[in-house]
N, C-alpha and C positions, 0 to 999 in steps of 0.2 A: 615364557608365558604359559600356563597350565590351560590346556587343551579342555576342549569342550568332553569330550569322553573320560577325561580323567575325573572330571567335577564329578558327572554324572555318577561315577563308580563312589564316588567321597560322599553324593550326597542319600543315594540310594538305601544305603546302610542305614541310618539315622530313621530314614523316613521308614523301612518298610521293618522295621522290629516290632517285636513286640511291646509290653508294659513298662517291663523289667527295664528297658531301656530309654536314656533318655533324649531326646528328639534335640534339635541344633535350636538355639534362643531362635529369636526373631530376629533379630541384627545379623547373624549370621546368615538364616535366610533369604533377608533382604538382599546382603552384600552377592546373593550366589543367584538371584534373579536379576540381579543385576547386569552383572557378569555375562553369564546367557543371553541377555536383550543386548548390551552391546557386540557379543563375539557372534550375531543374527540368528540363534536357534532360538526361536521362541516358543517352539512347542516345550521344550527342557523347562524355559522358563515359566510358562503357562500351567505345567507341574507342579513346580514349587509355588507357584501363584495359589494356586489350589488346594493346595496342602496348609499354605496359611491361614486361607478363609475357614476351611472346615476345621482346622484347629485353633481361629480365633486368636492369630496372633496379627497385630497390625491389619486388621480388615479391609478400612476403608482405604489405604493405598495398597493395599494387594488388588483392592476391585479396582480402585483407580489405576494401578500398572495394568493388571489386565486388559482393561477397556483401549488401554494406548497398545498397547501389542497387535488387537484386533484390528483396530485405527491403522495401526502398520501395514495389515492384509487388505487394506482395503472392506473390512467387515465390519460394516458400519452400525447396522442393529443391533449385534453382538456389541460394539465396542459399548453405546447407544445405553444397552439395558446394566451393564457394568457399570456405567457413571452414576446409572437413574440408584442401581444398589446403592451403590456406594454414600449416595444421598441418603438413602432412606437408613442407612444405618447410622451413617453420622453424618448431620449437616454439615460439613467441610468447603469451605470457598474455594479449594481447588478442585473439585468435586464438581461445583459451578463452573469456573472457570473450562476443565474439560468439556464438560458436555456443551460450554459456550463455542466453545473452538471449534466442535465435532458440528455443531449445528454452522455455521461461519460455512467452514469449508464446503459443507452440502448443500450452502445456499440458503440453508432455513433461517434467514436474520431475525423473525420475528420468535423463533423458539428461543435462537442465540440470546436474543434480550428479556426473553421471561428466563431465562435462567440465571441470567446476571442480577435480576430485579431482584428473583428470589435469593440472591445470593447476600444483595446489597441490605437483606432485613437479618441479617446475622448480629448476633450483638459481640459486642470488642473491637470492630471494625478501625482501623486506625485513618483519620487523618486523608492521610495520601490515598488508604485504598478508597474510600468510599469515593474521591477524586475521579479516579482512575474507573471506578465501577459505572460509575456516571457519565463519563465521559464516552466508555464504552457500550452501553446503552444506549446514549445518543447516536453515535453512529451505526449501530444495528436496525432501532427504529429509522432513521436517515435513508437508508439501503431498503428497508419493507416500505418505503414512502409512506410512513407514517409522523408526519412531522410535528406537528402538536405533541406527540410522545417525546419526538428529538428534541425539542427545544425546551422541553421542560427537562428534563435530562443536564441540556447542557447548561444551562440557568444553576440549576444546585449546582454542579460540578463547577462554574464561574463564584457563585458565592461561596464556596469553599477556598479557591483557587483563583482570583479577581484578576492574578499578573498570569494567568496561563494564558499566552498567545496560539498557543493550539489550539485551546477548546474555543476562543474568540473566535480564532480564523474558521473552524466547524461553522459555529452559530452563523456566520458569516454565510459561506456557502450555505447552510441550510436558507437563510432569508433569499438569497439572491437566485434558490431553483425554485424557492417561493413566490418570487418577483415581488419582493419587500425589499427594492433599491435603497432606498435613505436610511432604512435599520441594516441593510448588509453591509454599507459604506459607512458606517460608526463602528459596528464588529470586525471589521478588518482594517479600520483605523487605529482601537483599540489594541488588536493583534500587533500591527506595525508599533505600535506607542511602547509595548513593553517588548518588540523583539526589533528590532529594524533590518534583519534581514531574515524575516521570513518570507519566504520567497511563493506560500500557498499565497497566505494575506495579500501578498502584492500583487500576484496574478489576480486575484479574487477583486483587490480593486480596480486594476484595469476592465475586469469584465464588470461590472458594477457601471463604471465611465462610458463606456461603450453603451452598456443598456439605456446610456442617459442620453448619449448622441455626441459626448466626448468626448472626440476621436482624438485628437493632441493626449489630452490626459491620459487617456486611455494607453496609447502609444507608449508614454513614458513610464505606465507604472507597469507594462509585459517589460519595455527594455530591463528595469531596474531588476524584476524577479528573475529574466533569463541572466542576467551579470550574475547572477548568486547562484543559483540553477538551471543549466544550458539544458538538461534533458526534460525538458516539456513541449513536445510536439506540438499538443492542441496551442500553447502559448505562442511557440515559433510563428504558427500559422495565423493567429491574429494578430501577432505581430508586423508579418508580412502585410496583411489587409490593410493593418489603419497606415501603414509606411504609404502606400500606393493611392490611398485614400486622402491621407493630408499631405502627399509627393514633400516627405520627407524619406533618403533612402536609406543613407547612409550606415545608421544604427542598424536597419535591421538587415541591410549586405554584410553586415562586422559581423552578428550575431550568428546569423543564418552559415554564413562562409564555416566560423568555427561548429557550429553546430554538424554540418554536413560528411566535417573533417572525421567525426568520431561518429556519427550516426552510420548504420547500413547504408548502401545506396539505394537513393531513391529520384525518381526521374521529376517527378512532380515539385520536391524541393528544390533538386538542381535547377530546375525550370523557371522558378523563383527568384532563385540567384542569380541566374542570367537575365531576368529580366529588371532587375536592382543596380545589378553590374552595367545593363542597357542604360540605365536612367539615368545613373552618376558619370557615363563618359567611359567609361574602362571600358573600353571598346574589345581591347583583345582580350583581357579575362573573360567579357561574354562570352567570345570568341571560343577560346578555350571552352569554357563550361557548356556552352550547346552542343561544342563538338562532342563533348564525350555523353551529354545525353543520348546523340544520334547513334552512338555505336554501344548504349546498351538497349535503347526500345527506339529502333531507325522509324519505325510509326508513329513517334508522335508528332502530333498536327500543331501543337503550339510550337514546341522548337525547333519543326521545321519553318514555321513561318516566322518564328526570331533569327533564326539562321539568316534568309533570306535580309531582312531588315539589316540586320551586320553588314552582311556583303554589299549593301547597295549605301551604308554609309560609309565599307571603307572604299569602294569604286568612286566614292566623289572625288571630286579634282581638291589641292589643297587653297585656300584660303589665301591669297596675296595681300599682304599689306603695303600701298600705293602710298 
């Protein structure tokens, strides 16, 4: 692999001659900024970066690489006014896209989706991206809580795209942090209708059921989303709820059990567990599971009073049948 110092020496020559000589294409150049960003020197690269702009080869993705180099350092204004260049020289939708990302990660969702908007009045636009542009829109407005923006977003993005259970399931959560219950329970109906195991949709309709007082329903559509996807905490956890709520346990002691298996440990779950394990009879798996609550956090006050509740069901005398 050619060393970072050797490029350097390769490229040096080219760049700093005179007239007479003639300078490396653009393609070349790219390839050797390229190079540099991956082998990490990005000052090297940030050279050749510069060297293109002022000599007007490949502009707008020399501004656009630069911006992402800066974005690497953590220098975000620098990366920031590089993207803003990079725009004002050529409208380019990845241009957009950049400084949508760079706005995302800094939190700024509402710049994030005026740049996508501006991106989305580009003409050529195919299809799929104007899809995708909308769709990403909605969720930036979504995140700024501006939903009126989001949902109009995600409306074109659905009449472009009608079978997209993604952007259904969005529309969905968007109505249901709305508390527009009977419009979030058709959009994540909708979602299930063309996907059946999307596993947001199905969480989204259990919370939807629950907002309604449908605790059963409710119940069964967390079960079916943790069967497809075990890693959702918040779900596990309402899960747990309407289990103890309509003293169905079973499902969510199966769930929960495997969930715990690959999750970190946490005492509050296992605590959970044993009390599902309380409820179904398995006496010594609670058994089991408070003990070893006890010997990572011996202070808690629920397991020790499940503890207690075990011991004095297994000190009962056994049951004669006469």
């Amino acid at each position: 692999m050619i060393q970072v110092e050797e490029m350097l020496a390769q490229l040096q020559g080219p760049l700093t001659r005179g007239e007479d000589n003639v300078a490396p294409d653009a393609a070349e150049l790219r390839n050797s900024a390229e190079l540099l960003i991956a082998a990490g020197d990005l000052q090297l690269a940030r050279n050749i970066l510069r060297s293109m702009i002022q000599g007007g080869s490949l502009v707008s993705w020399a501004l656009r690489t630069l911006g992402k180099t800066y974005e690497t350092d953590s220098r975000v204004d620098i990366a920031r006014r590089c993207y803003q260049d990079a725009i004002a020289y050529e409208p380019h939708l990845e241009a957009y896209r950049c400084l949508a990302s760079l706005e995302i990660r800094s939190r700024n969702d509402a710049a994030a989706a005026d740049a996508l908007e501006r991106g989305l009045r580009l003409e050529g636009l195919s299809h799929r991206l104007k899809t995708e542009l909308h769709k990403a829109c909605g969720n930036c407005w979504l995140r700024a809580q501006k939903a009126d923006r989001a949902e109009a977003h995600y409306r074109k993005a659905l009449q472009l795209d009608p079978t997209s259970d993604e952007i259904a399931s969005n529309l969905g959560a968007l109505y249901l942090q709305s508390g527009r219950i009977q419009e979030a329970l058709r959009a994540f109906e909708d979602a299930t209708i063309s996907n059946p195991r999307n596993s947001k949709a199905l969480a989204g309709l259990g919370s939807a059921c629950l907002a309604e007082g449908r605790k059963r329903e409710a119940h069964d559509h967390f079960a079916r989303s943790l069967e497809i996807d075990l890693q959702q905490p918040t779900i596990i956890y309402h899960l747990v709820k309407c289990a103890y709520e309509i003293k169905s346990y079973a499902t969510a002691a199966r769930l929960l059990g495997n969930y715990v298996q690959s999750a970190p440990v946490n005492a509050n779950l296992l605590y959970s567990l044993g009390g599902l394990q309380f409820h179904l009879g398995r006496i010594d798996e609670a058994h089991a599971t408070v003990s070893r609550i006890l010997k990572i956090q011996p202070g808690h006050s629920g397991a020790a009073e499940l503890y207690k509740l075990i011991q004095r069901y297994q000190a009962r005398p056994p049951v004669r049948n006469t």
